[in-house]
C-alpha positions as CSV (number, residue, x, y, z in Angstrom):
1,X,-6.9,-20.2,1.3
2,X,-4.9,-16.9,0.9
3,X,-2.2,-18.5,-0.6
4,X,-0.8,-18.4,-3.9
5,X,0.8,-21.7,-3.6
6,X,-0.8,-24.9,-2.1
7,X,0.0,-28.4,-2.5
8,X,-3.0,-30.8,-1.5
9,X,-5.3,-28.3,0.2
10,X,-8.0,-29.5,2.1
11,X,-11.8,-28.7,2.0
12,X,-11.7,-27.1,-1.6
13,X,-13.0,-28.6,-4.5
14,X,-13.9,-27.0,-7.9
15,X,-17.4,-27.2,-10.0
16,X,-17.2,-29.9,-12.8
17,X,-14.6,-32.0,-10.4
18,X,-15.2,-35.6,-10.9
19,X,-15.6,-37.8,-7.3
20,X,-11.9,-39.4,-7.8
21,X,-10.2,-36.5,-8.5
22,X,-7.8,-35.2,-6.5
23,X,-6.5,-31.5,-6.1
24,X,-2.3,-31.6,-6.3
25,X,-1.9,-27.8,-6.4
26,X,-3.6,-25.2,-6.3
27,X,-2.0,-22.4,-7.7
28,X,-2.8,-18.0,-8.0
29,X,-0.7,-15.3,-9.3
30,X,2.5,-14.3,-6.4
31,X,0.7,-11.7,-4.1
32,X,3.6,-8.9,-4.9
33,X,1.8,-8.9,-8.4
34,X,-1.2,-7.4,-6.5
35,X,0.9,-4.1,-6.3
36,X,-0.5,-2.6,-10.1
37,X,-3.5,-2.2,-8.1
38,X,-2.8,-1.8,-4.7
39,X,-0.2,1.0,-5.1
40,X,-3.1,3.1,-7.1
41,X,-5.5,2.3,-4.4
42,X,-3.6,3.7,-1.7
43,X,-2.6,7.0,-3.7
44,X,-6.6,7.3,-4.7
45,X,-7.2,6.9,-0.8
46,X,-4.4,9.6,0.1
47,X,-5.4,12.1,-2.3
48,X,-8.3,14.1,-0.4
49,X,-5.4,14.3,2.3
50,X,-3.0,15.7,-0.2
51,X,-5.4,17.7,-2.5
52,X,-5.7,20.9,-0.6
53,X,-2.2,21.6,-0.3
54,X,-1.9,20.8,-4.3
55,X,-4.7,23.1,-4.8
56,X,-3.0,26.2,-2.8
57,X,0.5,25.4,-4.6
58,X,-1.6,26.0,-8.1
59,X,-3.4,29.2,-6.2
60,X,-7.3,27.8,-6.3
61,X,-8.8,28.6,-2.9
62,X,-10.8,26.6,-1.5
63,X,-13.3,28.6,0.0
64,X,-14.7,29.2,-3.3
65,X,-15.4,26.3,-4.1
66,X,-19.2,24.9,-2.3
67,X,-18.6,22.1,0.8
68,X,-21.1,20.4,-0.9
69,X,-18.8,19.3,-4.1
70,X,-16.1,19.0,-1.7
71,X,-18.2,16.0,-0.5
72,X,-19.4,14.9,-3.5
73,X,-15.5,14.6,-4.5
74,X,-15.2,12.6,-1.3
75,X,-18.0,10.3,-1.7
76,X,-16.8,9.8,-5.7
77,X,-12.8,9.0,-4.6
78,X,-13.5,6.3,-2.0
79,X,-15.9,5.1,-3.8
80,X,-13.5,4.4,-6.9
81,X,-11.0,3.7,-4.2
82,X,-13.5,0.8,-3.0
83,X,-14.2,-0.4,-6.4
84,X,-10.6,-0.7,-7.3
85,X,-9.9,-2.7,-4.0
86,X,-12.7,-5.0,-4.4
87,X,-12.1,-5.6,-8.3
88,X,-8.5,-6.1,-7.9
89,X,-9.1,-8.6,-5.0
90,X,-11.5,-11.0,-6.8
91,X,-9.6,-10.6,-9.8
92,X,-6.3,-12.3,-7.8
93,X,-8.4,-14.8,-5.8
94,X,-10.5,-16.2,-8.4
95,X,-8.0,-16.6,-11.1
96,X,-6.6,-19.4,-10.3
97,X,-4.6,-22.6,-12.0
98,X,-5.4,-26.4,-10.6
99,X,-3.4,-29.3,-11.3
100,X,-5.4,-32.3,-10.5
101,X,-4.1,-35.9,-10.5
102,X,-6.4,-36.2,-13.7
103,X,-6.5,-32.5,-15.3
104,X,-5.4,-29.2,-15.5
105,X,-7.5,-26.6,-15.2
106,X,-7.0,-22.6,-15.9
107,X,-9.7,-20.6,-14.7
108,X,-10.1,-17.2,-15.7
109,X,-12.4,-14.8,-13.9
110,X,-13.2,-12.0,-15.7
111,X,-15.8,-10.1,-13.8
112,X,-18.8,-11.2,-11.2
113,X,-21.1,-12.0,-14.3
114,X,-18.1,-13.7,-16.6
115,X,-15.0,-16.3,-16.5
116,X,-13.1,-18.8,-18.7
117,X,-12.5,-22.2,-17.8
118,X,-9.6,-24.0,-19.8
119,X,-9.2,-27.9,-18.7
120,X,-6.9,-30.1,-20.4
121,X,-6.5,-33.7,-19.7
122,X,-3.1,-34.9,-17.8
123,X,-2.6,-37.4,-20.6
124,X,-2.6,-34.5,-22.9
125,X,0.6,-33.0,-22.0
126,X,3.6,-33.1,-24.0
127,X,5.7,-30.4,-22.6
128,X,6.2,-28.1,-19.8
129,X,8.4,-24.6,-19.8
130,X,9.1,-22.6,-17.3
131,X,10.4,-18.6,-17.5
132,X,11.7,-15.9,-15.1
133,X,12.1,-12.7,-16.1
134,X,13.1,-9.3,-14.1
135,X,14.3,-8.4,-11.1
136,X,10.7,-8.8,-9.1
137,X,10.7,-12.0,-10.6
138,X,14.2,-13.4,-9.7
139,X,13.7,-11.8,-5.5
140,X,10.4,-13.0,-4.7
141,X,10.7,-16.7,-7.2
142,X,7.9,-16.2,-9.4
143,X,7.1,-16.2,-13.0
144,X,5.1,-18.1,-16.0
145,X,4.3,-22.2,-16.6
146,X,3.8,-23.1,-20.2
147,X,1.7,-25.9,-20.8
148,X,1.6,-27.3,-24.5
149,X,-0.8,-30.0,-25.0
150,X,-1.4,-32.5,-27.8
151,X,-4.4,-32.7,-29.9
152,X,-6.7,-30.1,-30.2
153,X,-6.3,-29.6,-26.4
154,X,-5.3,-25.4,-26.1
155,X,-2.2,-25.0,-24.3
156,X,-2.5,-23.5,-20.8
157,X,-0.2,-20.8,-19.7
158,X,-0.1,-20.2,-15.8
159,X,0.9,-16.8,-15.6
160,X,3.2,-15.4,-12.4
161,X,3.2,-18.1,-10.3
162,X,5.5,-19.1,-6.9
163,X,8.2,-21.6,-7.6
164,X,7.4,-21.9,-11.6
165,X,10.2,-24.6,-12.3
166,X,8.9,-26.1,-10.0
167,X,5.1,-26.1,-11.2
168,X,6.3,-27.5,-14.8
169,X,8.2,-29.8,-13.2
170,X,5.5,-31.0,-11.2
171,X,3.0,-31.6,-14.0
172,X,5.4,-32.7,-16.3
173,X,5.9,-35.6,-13.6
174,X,2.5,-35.8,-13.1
175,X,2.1,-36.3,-16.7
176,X,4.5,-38.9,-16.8
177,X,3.1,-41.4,-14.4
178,X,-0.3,-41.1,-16.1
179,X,1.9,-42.5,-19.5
180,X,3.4,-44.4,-17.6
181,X,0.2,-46.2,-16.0
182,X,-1.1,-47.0,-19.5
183,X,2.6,-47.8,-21.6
């Protein structure tokens, strides 16, 4: 379930999921987008290791300064360190994109206590585009789905996602057989 792309998973379902609706994809942002908060992570985690040679380059001696804020400092950096981990973490794994063979569904989590659910009906959907831009983008085949729906449905945007030409091609198809059930 670590995945950022899965077609037809297994054992998942979604609150508000009707009984005959099935899960096509399931879809997160490309794990190399994680980097914005796992480079800072790791340079928070590293910088007690680092900090005393800084501090002797900018001549403050250490030794003057009490063991007990040197621990307070530690207790404070790995605790940020920590918080930035867990944060980032959720904030990848529970913002996810579904495409069901009924709806589509954007959901947004914001924080433990707060998140955004955007569904719009398959029948909805009048147009799918796909866009990759940059270099990260074009080596690991990721980038933004734009969904535009009819009505007073709010488009969806699916923002860095694996194989997006694909995605939009997918639910555009999707989209089509639903039209094409009814016409």
């Amino acid at each position: 379930m670590f995945s950022a792309y899965i077609e037809r998973p297994i054992n998942c379902r979604f609150e508000g999921q009707d009984q005959d609706e099935t899960i096509l994809l399931l879809l997160r942002a490309h794990p190399i987008t994680n980097l914005s908060w796992i480079i800072p992570a790791v340079l928070l985690f590293l910088l007690p290791f680092f900090l005393p040679s800084i501090l002797n380059l900018l001549d403050i001696n250490l030794p003057q300064v009490p063991s007990l804020y040197g621990i307070l400092f530690l207790i404070i950096n790995y605790l940020l360190t920590l918080t930035i981990v867990f944060e980032g973490f959720l904030n990848w794994y529970f913002n996810v994109y579904i495409v069901t063979n009924k709806n589509i569904i954007d959901v947004d989590f914001h924080s433990l206590l707060s998140k955004n659910i955007d569904v719009a009906p398959l029948r909805n959907i009048e147009d799918t585009s796909s866009f990759m831009g940059g270099l990260l983008n074009a080596i690991f085949h990721f980038g933004d789905v734009f969904i535009q729906t009819a009505g007073t449905s709010r488009n969806i945007d699916f923002h860095s996602v694996l194989r997006p030409h694909h995605v939009a091609d997918f639910i555009l198809d999707e989209a089509h057989k639903i039209h094409g059930k009814k016409g």
